[in-house]
DRENTOR-455134 format. One record per residue (C-alpha): x, y, z. Coordinates in steps of 0.5 Angstrom, whole numbers, plus 500, padded with zeros to 3 digits. Example, Ala and Ser with C-alpha at 12.3 -4.5 7.8 and 13.67 -1.06 7.14 Angstrom:
BEGIN
525491516527498514
This chain:
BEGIN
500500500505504502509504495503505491501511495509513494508511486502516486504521489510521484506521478501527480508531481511529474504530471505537473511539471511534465509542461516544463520538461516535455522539450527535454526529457528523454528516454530509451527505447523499450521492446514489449515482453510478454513476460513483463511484470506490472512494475514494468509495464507501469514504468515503461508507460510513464516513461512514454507518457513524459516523452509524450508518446501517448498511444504508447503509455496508453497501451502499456497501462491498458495492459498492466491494468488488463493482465494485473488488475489487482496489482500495487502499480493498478491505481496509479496506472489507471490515472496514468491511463486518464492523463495519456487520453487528456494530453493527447486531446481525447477528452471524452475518454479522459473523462470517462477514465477520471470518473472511473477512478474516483468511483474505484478510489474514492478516497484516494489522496489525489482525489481532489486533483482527478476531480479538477481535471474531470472538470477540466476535460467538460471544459475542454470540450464545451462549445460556443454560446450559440451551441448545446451547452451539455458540456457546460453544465457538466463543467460546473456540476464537477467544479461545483463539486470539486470546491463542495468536497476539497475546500481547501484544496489548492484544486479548489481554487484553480477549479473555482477560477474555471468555474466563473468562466463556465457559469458565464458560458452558461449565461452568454447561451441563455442570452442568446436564446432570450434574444431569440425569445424577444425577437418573436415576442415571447416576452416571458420565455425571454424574461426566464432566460435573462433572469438566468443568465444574470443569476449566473454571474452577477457581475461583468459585462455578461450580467450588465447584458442581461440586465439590460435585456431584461429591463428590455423584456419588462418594458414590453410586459408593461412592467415600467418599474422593474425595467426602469430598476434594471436600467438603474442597476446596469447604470449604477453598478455596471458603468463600464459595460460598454453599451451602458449609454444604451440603459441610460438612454432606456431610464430617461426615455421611461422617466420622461414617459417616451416611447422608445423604438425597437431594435434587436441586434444579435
């Protein structure tokens, strides 16, 4: 137990310096055995994996974990396994190797580490704001829970670091759809999606949109004090947004009682 928590621990310290020693890092070539035992093919995957071969360190862990899945070197192998898929851009198999390490080693000491790299891989793989946002939502479900359960975890901070860009992903998408919702005039689906998107963030540019947006959407609800409230927000709180003539020019135009000509713009 004791070298399978030391073989562990130095995977994860040469997987964080491995950027820095991928232009130097050499190691000699190593013809398959059949015979090989687990320390073996376990080494000379890692071996493979800092020299960045990944489809080789991919196939000596495949087979260590096939042939001893038992073995001290199996847990290590199996993050070793998950790395060689995330280095090499493979981040649908990185993820679903990660989760299956922590549902095999949920108390493992690197757990919090697997946990931000699970997060790591959605968020690799998230798309545009105008495109599905699965990934998205399952960046923030593993980042979410990555700072729930490893507070204190330096991970923790990284992850929540990630996380806000996510949540504004999540909230550009939301903006996108409100506008299509305004643009038909569906004015309620409109006001739900902007009201998700700046509880989302709560700050930034992203959330002096979708205030705006939606002292937009209540204006044409009929509701003249909430969108008058809106528009004091953005102008308040959010000065440099760099459309915030647009809520002054919305404010004035509802004190005087104008009414003010439509225009939509995505």
């Amino acid at each position: 137990m004791e070298k399978e928590t030391q073989n562990m621990k130095r995977l994860v310290v040469l997987l964080l310096i491995l950027p820095f020693l991928s232009g130097c890092l050499f190691w000699g070539k190593k013809k398959g055995n059949p015979t090989e035992s687990p320390e073996e093919l376990y080494k000379s995957g890692e071996q493979a994996l800092f020299s960045r071969k990944f489809g080789t360190a991919k196939e000596r862990f495949k087979k260590l974990l096939e042939s001893s899945p038992e073995s001290e070197f199996s847990r290590t192998a199996r993050l070793g396994l998950a790395e060689a898929y995330y280095r090499d851009g493979d981040y649908e198999e990185a993820a679903q190797a990660y989760q299956y390490y922590l549902e095999l080693h949920p108390l493992s000491p690197n757990s919090d580490y697997v946990q931000y790299k699970l997060g790591m891989c959605y968020y690799k793989l998230m798309l545009p704001p105008d495109r599905d946002q699965s990934y998205t939502e399952k960046a923030i479900r593993a980042f979410e829970k990555l700072i729930r359960i490893y507070p204190t975890s330096p991970w923790a901070l990284r992850g929540s670091q990630i996380l806000k860009e996510c949540r504004e992903r999540l909230a550009q998408h939301d903006i996108y759809v409100g506008k299509f919702y305004y643009k038909v005039k569906e004015y309620k689906a409109a006001k739900l999606r902007f009201l998700s998107a700046y509880n989302q963030v709560k700050n930034g540019e992203v959330a002096a949109e979708a205030l705006y947006w939606l002292g937009k959407t209540y204006e044409e609800l009929g509701e003249k004090e909430k969108a008058m409230e809106c528009y004091r927000k953005v102008v308040k709180e959010y000065g440099m947004w760099g459309d915030v003539d647009k809520a002054e020019d919305a404010l004035e135009a509802l004190k005087k009682g104008k009414k003010r000509k439509k225009f939509i713009f995505f």
